[in-house]
C-alpha positions as CSV (number, residue, x, y, z in Angstrom):
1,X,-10.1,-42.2,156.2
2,X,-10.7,-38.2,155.0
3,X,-12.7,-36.3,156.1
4,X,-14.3,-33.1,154.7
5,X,-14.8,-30.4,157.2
6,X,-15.6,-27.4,155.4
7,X,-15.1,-25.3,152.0
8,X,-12.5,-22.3,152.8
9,X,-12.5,-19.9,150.2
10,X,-12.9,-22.4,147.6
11,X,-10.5,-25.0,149.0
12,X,-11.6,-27.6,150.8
13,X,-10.0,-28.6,154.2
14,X,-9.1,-32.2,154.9
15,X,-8.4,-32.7,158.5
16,X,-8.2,-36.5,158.7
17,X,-4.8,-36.2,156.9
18,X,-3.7,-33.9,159.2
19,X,-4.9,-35.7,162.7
20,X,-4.0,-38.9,161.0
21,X,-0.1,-37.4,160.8
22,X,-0.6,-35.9,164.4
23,X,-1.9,-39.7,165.8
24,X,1.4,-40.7,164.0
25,X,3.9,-38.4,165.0
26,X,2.6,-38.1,168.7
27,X,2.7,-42.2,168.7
28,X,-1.0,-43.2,169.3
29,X,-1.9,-46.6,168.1
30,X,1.6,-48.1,168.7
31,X,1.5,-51.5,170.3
32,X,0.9,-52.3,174.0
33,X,3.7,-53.5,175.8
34,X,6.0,-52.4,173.4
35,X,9.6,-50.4,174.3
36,X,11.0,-46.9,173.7
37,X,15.1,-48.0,173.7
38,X,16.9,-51.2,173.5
39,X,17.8,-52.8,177.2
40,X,20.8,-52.1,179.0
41,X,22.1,-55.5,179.8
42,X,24.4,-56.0,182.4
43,X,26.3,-59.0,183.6
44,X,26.0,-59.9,187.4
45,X,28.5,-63.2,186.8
46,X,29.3,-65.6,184.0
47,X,25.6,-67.2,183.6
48,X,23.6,-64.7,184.8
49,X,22.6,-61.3,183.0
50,X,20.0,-58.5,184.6
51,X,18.4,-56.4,181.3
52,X,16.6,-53.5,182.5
53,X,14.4,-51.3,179.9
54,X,12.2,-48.6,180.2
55,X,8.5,-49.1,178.5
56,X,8.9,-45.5,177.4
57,X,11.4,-42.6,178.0
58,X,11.0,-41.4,181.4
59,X,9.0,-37.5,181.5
60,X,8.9,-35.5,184.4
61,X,5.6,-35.8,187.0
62,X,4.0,-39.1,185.1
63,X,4.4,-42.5,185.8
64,X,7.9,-44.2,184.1
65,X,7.4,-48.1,183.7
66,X,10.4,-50.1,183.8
67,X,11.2,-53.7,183.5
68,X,13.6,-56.0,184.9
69,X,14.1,-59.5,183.8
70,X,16.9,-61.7,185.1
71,X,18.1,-64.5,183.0
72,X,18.7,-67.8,183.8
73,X,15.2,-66.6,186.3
74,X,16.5,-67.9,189.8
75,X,15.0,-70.9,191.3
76,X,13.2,-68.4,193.7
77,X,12.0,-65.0,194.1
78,X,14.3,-62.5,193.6
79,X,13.8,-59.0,196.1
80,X,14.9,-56.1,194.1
81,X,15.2,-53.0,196.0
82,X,15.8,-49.4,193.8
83,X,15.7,-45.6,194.3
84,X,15.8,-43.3,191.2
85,X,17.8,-40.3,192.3
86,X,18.6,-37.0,190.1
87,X,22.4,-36.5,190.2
88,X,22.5,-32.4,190.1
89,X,20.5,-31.7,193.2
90,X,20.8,-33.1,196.9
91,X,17.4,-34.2,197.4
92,X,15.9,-37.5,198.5
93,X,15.4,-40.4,195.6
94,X,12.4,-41.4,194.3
95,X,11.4,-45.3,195.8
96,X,10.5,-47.6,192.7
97,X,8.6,-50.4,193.5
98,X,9.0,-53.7,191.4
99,X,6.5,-56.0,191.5
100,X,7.1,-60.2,189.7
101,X,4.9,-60.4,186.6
102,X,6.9,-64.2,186.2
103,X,9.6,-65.8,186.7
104,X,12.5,-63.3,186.5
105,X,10.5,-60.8,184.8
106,X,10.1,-57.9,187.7
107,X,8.3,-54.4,186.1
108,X,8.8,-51.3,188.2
109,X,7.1,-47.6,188.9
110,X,8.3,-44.4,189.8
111,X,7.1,-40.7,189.3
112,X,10.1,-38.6,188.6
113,X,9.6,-35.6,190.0
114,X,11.5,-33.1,187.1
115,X,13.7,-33.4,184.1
116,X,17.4,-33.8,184.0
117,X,19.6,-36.8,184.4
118,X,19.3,-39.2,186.9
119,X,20.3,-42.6,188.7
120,X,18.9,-45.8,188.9
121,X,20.4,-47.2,191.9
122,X,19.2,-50.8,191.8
123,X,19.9,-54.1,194.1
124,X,18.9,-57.3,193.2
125,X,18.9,-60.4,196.7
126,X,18.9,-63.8,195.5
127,X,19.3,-66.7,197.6
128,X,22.3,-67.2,195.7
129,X,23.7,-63.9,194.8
130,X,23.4,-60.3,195.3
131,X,23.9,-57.7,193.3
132,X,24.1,-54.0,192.5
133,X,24.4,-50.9,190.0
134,X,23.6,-47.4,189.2
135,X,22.4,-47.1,185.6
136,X,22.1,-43.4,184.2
137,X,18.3,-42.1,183.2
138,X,17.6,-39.6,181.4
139,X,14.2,-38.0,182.3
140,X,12.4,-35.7,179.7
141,X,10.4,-32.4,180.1
């Protein structure tokens, strides 16, 4: 939809187009639940993958969403443990807690606290397996 806001000096200003571009560009509207990057998807033994993916790229003092799904899901709960630590500095990591949204599907919370590149140092406790890894992050301004 235009809209008219005013008559400059003879031309007419349409500012719909304009914060209809800016609702684009800046992403507004785009659909809930949906993902920023393809999944890194890393094997933990010949049945059983872990895909982690990040609902949209990490920034710096906001809330990064990640999720976590296991496939085959394991016959129980999984207990997945991580820490997002930032590789330049000698500071303490960031605790993400994962909570089960269903079977084998675990989505995750941290706050990182600046921009730069970090680790994901995640563990996953089965009753039949553990495993763990340190995937790189990037986190943005």
């Amino acid at each position: 939809m235009w809209v008219r806001i005013k008559e400059v000096n003879g031309l007419r200003a349409w500012w719909g187009g304009v914060l209809g571009l800016g609702l684009l560009v800046t992403g507004c509207g785009s659909a809930p639940g949906s993902f920023s990057d393809p999944p890194t998807i890393l094997r933990v033994n010949s049945r059983t993958t872990v895909e982690i993916q990040w609902k949209s790229p990490p920034t710096a003092l906001q809330t990064a969403i990640s999720v976590v799904r296991i496939t085959p899901p394991p016959a129980n709960s999984a207990a997945i443990s991580a820490t997002l630590q930032m590789t330049s500095m000698s500071m303490p990591g960031e605790s993400v807690t994962y909570i089960r949204e269903s079977p084998g599907v675990f989505q995750g919370t941290v706050i990182p606290t600046m921009a730069g590149t970090w680790r994901l140092n995640l563990s996953i406790q089965t009753t039949r397996w553990h495993w763990s890894r340190s995937i790189p992050v990037e986190v943005n301004n």
